[in-house]
CHARMM-style PDB file with segment names, atoms N, HN, CA, C and O in Angstrom:
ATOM      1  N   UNK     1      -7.668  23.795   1.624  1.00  0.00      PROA
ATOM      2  CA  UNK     1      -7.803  22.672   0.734  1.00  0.00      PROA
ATOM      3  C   UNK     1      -6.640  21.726   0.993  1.00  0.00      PROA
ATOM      4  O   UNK     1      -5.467  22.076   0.862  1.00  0.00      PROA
ATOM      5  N   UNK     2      -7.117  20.223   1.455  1.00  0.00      PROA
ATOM      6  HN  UNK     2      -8.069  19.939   1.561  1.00  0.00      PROA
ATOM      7  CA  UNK     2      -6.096  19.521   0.811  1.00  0.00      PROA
ATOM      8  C   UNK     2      -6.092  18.188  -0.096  1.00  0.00      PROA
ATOM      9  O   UNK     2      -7.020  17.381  -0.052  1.00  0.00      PROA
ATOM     10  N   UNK     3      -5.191  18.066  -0.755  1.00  0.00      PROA
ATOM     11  HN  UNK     3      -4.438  18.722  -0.790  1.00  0.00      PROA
ATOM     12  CA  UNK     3      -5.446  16.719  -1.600  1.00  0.00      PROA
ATOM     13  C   UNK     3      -4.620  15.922  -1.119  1.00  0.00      PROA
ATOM     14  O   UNK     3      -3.539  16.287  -0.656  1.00  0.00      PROA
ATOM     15  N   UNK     4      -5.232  14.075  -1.187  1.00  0.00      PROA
ATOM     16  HN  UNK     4      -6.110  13.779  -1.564  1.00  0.00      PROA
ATOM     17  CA  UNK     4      -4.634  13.235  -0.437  1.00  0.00      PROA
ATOM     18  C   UNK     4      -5.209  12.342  -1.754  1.00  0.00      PROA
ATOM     19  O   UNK     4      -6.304  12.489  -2.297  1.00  0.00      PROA
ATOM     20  N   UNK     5      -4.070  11.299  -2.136  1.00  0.00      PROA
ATOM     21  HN  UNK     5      -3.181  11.180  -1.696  1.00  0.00      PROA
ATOM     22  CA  UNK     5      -4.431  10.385  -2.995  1.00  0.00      PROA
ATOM     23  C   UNK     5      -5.382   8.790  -2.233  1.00  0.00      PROA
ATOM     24  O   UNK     5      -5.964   7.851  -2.778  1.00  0.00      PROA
ATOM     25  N   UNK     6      -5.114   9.174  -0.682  1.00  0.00      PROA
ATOM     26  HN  UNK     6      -4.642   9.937  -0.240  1.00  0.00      PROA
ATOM     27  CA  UNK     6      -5.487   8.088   0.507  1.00  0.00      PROA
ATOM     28  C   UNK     6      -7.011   8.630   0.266  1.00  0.00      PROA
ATOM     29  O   UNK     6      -7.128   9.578  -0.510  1.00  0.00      PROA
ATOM     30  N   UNK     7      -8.493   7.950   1.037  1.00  0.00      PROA
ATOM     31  HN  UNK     7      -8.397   7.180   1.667  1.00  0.00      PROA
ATOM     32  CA  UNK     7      -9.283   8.442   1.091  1.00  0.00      PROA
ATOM     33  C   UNK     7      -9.590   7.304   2.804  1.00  0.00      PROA
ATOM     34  O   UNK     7      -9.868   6.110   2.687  1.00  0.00      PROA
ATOM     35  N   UNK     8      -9.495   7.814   3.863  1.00  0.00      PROA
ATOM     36  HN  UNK     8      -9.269   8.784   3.958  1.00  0.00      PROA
ATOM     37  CA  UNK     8      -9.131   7.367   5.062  1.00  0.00      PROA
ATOM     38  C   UNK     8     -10.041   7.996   6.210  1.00  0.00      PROA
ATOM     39  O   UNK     8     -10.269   9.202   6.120  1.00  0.00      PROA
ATOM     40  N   UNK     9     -10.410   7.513   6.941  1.00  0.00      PROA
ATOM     41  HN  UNK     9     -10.225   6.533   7.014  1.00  0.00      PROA
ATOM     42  CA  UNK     9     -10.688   8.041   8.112  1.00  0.00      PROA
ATOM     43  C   UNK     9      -9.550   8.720   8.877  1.00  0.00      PROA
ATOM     44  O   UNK     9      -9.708   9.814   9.419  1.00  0.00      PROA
ATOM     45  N   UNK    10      -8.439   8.063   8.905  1.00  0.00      PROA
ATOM     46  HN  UNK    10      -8.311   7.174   8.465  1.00  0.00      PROA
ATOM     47  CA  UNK    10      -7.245   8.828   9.110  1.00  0.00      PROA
ATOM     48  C   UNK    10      -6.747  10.538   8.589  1.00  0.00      PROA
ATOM     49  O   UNK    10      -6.534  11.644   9.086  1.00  0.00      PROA
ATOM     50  N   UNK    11      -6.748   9.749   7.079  1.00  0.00      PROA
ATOM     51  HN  UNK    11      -6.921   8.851   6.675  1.00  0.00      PROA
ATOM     52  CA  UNK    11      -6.588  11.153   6.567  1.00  0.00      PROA
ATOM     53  C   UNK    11      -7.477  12.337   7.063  1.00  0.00      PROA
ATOM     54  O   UNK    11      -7.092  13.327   7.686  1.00  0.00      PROA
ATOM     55  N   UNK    12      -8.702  12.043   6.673  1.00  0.00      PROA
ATOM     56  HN  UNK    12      -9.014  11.239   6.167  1.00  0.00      PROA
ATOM     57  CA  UNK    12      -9.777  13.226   6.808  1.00  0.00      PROA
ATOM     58  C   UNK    12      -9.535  13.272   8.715  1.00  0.00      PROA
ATOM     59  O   UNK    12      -9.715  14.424   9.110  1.00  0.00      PROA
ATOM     60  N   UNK    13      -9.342  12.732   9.352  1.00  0.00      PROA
ATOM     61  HN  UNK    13      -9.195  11.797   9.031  1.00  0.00      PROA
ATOM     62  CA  UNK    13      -8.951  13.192  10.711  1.00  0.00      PROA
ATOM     63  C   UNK    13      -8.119  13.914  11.000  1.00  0.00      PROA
ATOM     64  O   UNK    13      -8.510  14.890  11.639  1.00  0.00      PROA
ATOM     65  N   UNK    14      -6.953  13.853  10.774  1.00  0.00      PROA
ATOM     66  HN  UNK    14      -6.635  13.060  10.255  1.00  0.00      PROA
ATOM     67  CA  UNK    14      -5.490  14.481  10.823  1.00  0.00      PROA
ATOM     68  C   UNK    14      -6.109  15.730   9.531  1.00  0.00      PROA
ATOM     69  O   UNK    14      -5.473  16.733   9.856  1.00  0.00      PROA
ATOM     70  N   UNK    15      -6.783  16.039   8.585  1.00  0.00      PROA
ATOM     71  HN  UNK    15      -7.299  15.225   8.320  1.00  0.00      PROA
ATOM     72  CA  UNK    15      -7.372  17.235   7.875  1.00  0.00      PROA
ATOM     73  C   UNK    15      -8.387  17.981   8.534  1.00  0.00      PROA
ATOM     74  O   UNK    15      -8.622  19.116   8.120  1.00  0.00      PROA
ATOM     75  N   UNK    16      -9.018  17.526   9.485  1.00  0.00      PROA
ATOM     76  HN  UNK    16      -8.827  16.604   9.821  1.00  0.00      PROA
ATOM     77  CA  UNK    16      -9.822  18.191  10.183  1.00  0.00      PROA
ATOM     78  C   UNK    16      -9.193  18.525  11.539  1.00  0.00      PROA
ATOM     79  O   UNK    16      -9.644  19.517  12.113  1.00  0.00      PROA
ATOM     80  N   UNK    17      -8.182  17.810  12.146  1.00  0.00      PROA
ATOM     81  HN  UNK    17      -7.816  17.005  11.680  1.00  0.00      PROA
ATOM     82  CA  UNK    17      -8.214  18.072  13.202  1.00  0.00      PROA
ATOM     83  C   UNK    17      -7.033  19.687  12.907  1.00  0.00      PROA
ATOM     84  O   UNK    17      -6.909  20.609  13.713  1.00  0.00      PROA
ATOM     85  N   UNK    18      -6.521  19.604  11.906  1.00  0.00      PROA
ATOM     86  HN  UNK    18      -6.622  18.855  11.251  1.00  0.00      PROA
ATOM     87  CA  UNK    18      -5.622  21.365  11.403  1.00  0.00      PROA
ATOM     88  C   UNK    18      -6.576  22.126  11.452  1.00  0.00      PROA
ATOM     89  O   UNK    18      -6.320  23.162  12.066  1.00  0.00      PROA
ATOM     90  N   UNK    19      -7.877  22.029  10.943  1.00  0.00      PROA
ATOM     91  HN  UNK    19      -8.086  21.187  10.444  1.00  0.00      PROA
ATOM     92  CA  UNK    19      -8.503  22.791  10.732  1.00  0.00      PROA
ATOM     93  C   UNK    19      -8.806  23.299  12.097  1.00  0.00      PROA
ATOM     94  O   UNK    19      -8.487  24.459  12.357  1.00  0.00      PROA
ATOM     95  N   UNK    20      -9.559  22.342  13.269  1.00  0.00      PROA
ATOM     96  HN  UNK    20      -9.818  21.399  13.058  1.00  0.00      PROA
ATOM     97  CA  UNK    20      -9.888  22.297  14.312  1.00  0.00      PROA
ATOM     98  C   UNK    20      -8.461  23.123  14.702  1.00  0.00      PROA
ATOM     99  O   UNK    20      -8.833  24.125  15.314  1.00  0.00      PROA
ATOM    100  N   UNK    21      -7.874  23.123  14.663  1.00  0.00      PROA
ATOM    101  HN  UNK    21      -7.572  22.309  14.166  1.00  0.00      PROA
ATOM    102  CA  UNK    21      -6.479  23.988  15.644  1.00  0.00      PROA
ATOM    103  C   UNK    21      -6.539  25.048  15.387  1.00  0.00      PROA
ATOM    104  O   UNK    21      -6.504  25.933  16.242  1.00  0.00      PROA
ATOM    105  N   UNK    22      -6.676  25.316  13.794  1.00  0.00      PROA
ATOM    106  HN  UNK    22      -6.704  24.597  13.100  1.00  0.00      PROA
ATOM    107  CA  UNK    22      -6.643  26.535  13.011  1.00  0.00      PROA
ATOM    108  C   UNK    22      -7.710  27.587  13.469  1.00  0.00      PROA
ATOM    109  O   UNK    22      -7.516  28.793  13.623  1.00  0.00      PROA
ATOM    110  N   UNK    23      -9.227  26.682  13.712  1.00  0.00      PROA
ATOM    111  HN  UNK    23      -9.385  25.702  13.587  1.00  0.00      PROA
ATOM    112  CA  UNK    23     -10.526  27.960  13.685  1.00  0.00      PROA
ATOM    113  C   UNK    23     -11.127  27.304  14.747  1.00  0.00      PROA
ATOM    114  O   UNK    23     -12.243  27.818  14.827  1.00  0.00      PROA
ATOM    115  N   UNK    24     -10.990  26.239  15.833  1.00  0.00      PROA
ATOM    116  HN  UNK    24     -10.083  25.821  15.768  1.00  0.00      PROA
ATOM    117  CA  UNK    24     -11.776  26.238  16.422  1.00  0.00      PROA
ATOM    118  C   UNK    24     -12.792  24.966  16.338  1.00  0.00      PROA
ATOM    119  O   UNK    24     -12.739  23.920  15.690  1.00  0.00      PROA
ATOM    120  N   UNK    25     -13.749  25.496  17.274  1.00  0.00      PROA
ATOM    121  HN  UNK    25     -13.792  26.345  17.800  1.00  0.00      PROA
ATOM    122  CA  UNK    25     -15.197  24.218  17.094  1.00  0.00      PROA
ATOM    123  C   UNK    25     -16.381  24.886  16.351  1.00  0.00      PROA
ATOM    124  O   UNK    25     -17.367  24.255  15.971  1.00  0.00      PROA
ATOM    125  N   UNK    26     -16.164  26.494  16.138  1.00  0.00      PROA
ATOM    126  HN  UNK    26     -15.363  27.007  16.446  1.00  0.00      PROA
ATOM    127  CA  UNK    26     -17.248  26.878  15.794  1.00  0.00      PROA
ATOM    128  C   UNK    26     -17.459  26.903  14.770  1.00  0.00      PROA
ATOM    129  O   UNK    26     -17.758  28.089  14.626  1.00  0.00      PROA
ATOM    130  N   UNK    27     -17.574  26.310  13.526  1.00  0.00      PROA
ATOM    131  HN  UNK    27     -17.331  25.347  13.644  1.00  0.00      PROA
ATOM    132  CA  UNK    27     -17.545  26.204  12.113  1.00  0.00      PROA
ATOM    133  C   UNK    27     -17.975  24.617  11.979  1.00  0.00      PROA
ATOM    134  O   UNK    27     -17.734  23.647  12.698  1.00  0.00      PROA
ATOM    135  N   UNK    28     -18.811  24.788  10.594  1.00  0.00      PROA
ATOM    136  HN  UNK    28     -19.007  25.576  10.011  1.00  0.00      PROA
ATOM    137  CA  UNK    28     -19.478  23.674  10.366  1.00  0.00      PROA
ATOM    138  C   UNK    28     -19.062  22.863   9.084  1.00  0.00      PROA
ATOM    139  O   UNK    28     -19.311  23.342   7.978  1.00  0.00      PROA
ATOM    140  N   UNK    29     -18.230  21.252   9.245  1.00  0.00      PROA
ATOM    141  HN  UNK    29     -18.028  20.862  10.144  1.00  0.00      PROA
ATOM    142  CA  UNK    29     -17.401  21.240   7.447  1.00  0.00      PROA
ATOM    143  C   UNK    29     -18.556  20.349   7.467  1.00  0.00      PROA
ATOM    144  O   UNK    29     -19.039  19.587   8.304  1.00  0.00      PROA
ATOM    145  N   UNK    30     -18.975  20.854   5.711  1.00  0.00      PROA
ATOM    146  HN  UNK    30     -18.583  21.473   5.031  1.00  0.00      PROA
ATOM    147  CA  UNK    30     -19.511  20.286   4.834  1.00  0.00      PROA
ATOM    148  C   UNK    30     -18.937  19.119   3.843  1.00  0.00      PROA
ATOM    149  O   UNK    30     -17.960  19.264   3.108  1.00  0.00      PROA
ATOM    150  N   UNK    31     -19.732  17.928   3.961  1.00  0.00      PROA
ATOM    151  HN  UNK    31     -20.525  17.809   4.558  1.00  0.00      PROA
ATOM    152  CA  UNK    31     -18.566  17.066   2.970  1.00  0.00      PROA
ATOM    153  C   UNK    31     -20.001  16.218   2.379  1.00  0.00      PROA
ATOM    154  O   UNK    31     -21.139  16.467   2.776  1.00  0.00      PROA
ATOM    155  N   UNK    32     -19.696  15.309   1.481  1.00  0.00      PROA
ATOM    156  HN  UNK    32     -18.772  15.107   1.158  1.00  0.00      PROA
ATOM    157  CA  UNK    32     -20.264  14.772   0.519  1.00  0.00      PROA
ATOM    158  C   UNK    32     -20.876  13.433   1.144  1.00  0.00      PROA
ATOM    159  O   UNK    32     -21.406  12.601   0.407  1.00  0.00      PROA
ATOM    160  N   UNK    33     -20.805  13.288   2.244  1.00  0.00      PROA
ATOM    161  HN  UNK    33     -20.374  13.964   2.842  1.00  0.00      PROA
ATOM    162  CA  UNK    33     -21.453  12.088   2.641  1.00  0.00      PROA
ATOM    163  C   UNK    33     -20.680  11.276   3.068  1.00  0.00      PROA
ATOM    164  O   UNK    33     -20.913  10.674   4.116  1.00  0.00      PROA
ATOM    165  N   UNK    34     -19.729  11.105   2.442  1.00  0.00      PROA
ATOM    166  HN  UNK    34     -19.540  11.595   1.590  1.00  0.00      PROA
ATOM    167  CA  UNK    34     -18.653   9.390   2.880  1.00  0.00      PROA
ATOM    168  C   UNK    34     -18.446   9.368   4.285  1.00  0.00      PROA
ATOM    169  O   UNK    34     -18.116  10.258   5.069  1.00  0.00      PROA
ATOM    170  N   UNK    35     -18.754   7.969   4.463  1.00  0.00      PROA
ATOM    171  HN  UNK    35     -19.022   7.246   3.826  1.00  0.00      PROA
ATOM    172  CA  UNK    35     -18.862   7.669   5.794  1.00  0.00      PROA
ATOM    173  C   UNK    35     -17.598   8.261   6.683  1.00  0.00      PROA
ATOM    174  O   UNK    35     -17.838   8.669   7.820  1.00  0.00      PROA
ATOM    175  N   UNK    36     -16.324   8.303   6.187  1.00  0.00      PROA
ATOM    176  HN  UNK    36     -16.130   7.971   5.264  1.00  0.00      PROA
ATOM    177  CA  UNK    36     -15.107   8.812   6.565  1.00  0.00      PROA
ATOM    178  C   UNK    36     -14.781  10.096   7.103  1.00  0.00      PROA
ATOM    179  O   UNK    36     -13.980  10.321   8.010  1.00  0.00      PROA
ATOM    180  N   UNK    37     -15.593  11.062   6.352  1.00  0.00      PROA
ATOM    181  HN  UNK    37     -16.244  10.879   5.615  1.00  0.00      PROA
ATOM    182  CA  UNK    37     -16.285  12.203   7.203  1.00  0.00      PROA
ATOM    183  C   UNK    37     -16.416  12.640   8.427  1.00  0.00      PROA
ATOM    184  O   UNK    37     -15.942  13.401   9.271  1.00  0.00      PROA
ATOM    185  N   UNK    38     -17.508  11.622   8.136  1.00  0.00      PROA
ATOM    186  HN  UNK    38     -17.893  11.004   7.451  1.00  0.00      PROA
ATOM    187  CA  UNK    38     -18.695  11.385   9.321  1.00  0.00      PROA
ATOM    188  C   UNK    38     -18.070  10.933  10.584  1.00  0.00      PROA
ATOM    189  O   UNK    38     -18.054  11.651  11.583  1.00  0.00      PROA
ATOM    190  N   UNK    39     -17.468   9.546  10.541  1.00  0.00      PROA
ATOM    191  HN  UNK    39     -17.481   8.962   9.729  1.00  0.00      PROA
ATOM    192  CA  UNK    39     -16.189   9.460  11.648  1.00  0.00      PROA
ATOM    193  C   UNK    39     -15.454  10.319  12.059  1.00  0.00      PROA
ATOM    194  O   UNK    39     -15.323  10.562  13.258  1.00  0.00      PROA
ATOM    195  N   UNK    40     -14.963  10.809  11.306  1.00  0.00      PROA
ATOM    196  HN  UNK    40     -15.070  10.611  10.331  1.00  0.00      PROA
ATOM    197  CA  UNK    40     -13.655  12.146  11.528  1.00  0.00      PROA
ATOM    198  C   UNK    40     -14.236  13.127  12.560  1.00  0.00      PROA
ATOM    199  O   UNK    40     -13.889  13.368  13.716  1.00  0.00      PROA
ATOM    200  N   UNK    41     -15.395  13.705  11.665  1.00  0.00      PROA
ATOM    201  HN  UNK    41     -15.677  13.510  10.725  1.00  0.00      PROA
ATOM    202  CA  UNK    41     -16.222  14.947  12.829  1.00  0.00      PROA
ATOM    203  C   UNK    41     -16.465  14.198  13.962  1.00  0.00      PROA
ATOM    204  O   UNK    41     -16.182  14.803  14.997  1.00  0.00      PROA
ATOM    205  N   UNK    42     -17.067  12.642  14.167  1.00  0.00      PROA
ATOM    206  HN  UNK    42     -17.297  12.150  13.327  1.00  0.00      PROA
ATOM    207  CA  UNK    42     -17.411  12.509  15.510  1.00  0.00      PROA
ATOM    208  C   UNK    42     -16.615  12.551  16.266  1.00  0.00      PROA
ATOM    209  O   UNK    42     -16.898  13.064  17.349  1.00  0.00      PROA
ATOM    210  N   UNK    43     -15.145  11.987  16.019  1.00  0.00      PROA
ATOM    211  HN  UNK    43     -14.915  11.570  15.139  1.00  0.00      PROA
ATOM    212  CA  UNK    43     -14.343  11.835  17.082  1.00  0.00      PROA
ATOM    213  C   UNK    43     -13.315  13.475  17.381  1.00  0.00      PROA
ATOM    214  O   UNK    43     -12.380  13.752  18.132  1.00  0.00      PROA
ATOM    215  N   UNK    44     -14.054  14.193  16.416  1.00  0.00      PROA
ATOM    216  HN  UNK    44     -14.814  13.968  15.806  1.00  0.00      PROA
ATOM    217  CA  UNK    44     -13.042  15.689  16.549  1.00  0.00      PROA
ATOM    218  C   UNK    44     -14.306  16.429  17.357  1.00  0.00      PROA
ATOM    219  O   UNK    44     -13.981  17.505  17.858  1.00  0.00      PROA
ATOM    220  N   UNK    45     -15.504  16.081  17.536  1.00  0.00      PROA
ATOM    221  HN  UNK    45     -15.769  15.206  17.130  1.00  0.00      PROA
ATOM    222  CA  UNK    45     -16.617  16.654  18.477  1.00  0.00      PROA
ATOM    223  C   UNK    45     -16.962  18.164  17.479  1.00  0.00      PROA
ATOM    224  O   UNK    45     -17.297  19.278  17.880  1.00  0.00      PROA
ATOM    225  N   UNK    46     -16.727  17.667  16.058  1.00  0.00      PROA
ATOM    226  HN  UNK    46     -16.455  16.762  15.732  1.00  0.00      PROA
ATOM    227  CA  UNK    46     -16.860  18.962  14.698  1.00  0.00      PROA
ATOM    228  C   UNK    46     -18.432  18.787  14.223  1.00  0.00      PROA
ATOM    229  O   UNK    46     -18.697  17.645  13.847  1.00  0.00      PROA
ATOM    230  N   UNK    47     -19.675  19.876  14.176  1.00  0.00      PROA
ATOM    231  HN  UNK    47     -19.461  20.804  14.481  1.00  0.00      PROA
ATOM    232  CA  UNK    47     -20.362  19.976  13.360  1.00  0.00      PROA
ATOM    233  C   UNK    47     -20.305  19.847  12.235  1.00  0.00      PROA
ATOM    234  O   UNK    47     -19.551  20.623  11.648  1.00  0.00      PROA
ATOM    235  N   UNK    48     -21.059  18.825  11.421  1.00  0.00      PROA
ATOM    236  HN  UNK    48     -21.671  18.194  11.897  1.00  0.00      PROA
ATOM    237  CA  UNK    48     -20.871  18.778   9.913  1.00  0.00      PROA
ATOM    238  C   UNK    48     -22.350  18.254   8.964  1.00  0.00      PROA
ATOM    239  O   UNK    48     -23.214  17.564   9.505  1.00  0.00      PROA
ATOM    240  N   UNK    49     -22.432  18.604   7.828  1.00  0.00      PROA
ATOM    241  HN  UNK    49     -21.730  19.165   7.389  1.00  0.00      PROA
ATOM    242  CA  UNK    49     -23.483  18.665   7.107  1.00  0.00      PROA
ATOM    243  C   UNK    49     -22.865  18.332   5.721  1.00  0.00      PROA
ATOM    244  O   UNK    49     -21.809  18.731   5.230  1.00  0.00      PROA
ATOM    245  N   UNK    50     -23.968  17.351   5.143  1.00  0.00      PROA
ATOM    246  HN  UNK    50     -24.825  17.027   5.542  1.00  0.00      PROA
ATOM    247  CA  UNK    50     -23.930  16.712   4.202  1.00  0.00      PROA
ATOM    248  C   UNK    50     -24.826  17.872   3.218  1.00  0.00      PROA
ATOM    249  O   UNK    50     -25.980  18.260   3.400  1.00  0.00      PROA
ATOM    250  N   UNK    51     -23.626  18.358   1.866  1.00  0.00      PROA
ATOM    251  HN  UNK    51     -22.689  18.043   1.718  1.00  0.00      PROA
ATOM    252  CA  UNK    51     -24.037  18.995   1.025  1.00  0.00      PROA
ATOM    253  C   UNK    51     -24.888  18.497   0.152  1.00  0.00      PROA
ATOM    254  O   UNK    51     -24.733  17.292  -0.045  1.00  0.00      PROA
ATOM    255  N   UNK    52     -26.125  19.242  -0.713  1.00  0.00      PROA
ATOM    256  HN  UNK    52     -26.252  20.221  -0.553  1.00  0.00      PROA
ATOM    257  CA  UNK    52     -26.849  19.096  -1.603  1.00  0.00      PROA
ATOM    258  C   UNK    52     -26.100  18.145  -3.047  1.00  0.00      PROA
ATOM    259  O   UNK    52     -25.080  17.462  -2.963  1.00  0.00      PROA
ATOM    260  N   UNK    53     -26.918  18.345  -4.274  1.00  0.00      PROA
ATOM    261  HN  UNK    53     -27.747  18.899  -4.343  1.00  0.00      PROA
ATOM    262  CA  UNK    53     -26.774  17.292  -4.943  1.00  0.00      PROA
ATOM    263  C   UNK    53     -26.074  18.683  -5.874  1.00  0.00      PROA
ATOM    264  O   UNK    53     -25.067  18.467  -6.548  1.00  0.00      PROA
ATOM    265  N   UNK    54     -26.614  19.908  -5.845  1.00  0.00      PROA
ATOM    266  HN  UNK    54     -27.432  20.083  -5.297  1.00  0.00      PROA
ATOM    267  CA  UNK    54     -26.314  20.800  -6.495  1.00  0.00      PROA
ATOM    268  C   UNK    54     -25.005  20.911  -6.622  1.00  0.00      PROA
ATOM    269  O   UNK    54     -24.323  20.871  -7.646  1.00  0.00      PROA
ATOM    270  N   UNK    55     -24.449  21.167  -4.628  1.00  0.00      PROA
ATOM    271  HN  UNK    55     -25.004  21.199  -3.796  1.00  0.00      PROA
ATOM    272  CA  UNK    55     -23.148  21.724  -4.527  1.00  0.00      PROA
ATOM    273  C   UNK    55     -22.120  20.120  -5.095  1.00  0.00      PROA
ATOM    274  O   UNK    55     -21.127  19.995  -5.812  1.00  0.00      PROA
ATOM    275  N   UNK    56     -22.677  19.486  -4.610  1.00  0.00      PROA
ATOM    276  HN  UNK    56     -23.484  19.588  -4.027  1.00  0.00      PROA
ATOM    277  CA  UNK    56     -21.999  18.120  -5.099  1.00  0.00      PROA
ATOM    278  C   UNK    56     -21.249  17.977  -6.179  1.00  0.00      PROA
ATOM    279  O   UNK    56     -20.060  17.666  -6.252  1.00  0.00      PROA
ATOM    280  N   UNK    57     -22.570  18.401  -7.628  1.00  0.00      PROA
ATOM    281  HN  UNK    57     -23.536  18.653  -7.570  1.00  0.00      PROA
ATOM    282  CA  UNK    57     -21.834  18.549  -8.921  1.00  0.00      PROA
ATOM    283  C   UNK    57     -20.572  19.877  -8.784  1.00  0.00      PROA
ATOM    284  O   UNK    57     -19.374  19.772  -9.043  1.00  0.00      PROA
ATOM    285  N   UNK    58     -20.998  20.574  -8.505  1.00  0.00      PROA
ATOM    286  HN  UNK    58     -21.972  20.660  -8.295  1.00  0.00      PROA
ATOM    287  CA  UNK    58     -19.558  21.469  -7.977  1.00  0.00      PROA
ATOM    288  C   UNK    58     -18.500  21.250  -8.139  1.00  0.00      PROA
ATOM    289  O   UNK    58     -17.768  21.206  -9.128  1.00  0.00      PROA
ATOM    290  N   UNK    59     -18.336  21.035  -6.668  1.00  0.00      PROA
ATOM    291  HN  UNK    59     -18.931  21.071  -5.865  1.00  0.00      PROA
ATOM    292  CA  UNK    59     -17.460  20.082  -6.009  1.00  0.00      PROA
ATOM    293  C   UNK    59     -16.558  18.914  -6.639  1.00  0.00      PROA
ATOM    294  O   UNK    59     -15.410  18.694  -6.254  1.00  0.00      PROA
ATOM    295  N   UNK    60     -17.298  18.084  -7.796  1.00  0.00      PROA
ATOM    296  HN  UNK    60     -18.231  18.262  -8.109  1.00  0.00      PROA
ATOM    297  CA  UNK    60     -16.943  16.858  -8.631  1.00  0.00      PROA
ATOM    298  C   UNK    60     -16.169  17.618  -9.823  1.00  0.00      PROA
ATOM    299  O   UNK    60     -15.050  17.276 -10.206  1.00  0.00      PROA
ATOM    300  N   UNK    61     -17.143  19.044 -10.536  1.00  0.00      PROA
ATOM    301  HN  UNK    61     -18.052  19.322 -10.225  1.00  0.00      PROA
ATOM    302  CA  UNK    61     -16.030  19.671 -11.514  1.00  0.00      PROA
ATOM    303  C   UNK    61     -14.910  20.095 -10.891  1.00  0.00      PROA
ATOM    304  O   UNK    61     -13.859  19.953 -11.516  1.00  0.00      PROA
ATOM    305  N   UNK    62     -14.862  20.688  -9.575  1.00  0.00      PROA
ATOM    306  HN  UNK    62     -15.716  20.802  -9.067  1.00  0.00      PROA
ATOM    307  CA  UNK    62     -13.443  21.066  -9.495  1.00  0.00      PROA
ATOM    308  C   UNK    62     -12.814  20.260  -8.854  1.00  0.00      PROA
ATOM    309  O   UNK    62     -12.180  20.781  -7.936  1.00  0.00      PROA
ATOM    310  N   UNK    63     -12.703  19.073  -8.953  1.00  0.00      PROA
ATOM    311  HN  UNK    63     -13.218  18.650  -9.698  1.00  0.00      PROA
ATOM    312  CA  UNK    63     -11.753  17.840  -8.519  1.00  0.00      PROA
ATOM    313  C   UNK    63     -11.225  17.440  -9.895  1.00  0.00      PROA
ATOM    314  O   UNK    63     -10.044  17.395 -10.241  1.00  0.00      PROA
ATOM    315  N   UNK    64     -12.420  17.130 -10.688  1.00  0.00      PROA
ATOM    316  HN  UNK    64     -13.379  17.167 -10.407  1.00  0.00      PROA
ATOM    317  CA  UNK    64     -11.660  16.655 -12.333  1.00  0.00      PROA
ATOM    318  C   UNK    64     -10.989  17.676 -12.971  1.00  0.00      PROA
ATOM    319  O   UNK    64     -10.146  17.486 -13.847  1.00  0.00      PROA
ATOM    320  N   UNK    65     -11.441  19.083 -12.434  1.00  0.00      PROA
ATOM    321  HN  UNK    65     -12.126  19.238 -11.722  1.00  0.00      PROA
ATOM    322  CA  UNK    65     -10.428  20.241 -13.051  1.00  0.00      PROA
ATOM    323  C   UNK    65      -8.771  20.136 -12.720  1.00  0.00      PROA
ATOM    324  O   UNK    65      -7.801  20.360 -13.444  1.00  0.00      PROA
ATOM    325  N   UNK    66      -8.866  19.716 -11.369  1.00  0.00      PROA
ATOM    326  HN  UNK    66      -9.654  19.534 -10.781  1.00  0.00      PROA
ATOM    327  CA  UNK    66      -7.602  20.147 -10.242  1.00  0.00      PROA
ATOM    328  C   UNK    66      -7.004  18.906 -10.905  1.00  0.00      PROA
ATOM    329  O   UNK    66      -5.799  18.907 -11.155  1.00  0.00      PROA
ATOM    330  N   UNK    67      -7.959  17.575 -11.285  1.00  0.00      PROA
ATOM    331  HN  UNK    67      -8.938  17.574 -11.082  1.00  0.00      PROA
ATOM    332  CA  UNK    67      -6.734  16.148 -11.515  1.00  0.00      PROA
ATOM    333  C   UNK    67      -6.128  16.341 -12.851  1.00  0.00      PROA
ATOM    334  O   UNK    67      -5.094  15.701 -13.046  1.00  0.00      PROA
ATOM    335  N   UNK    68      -6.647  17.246 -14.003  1.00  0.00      PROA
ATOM    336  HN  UNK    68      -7.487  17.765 -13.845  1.00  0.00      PROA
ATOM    337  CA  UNK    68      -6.436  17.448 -15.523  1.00  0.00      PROA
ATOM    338  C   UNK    68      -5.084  18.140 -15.431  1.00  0.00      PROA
ATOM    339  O   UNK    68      -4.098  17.840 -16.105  1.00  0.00      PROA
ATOM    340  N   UNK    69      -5.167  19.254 -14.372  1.00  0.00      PROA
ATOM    341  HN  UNK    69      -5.968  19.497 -13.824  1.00  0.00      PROA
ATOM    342  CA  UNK    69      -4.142  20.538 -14.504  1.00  0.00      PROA
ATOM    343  C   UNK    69      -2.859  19.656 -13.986  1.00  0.00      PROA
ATOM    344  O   UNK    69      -1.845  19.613 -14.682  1.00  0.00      PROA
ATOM    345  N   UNK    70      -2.956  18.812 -12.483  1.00  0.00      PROA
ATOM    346  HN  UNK    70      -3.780  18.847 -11.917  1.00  0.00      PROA
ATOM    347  CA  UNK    70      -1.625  18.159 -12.133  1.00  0.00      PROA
ATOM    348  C   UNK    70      -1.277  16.851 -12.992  1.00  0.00      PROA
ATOM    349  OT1 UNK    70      -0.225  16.243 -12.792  1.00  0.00      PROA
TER     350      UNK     70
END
């Protein structure tokens, strides 16, 4: 996990590309759609998939959880 108050093609690049060092090409990140993403994986040559509406709401509670607690 990381939190960035930026929301960047940059950022999410330099966050994926740790990951990419960390595990590889063989893993698939899931993200919410934003186009920023989507850039990031292309130029890191990363499989990625746009999550449901389900996992979405998820995803949205534990962001407003994580912003309440800091």
């Amino acid at each position: 996990m990381d939190i960035s108050k930026d929301r960047t093609v940059l950022v999410c690049y330099n966050f994926i590309k740790k990951l990419k060092g960390l595990y590889g090409n063989r893993y698939t990140i899931y993200t919410d759609g934003a186009h920023y993403y989507h850039q990031a994986c292309r130029w890191l040559r990363i499989k990625y998939n746009v999550y449901d509406q389900e996992d979405k709401n998820v995803m949205e509670r534990s962001i407003q959880y994580i912003n309440k607690e800091g």
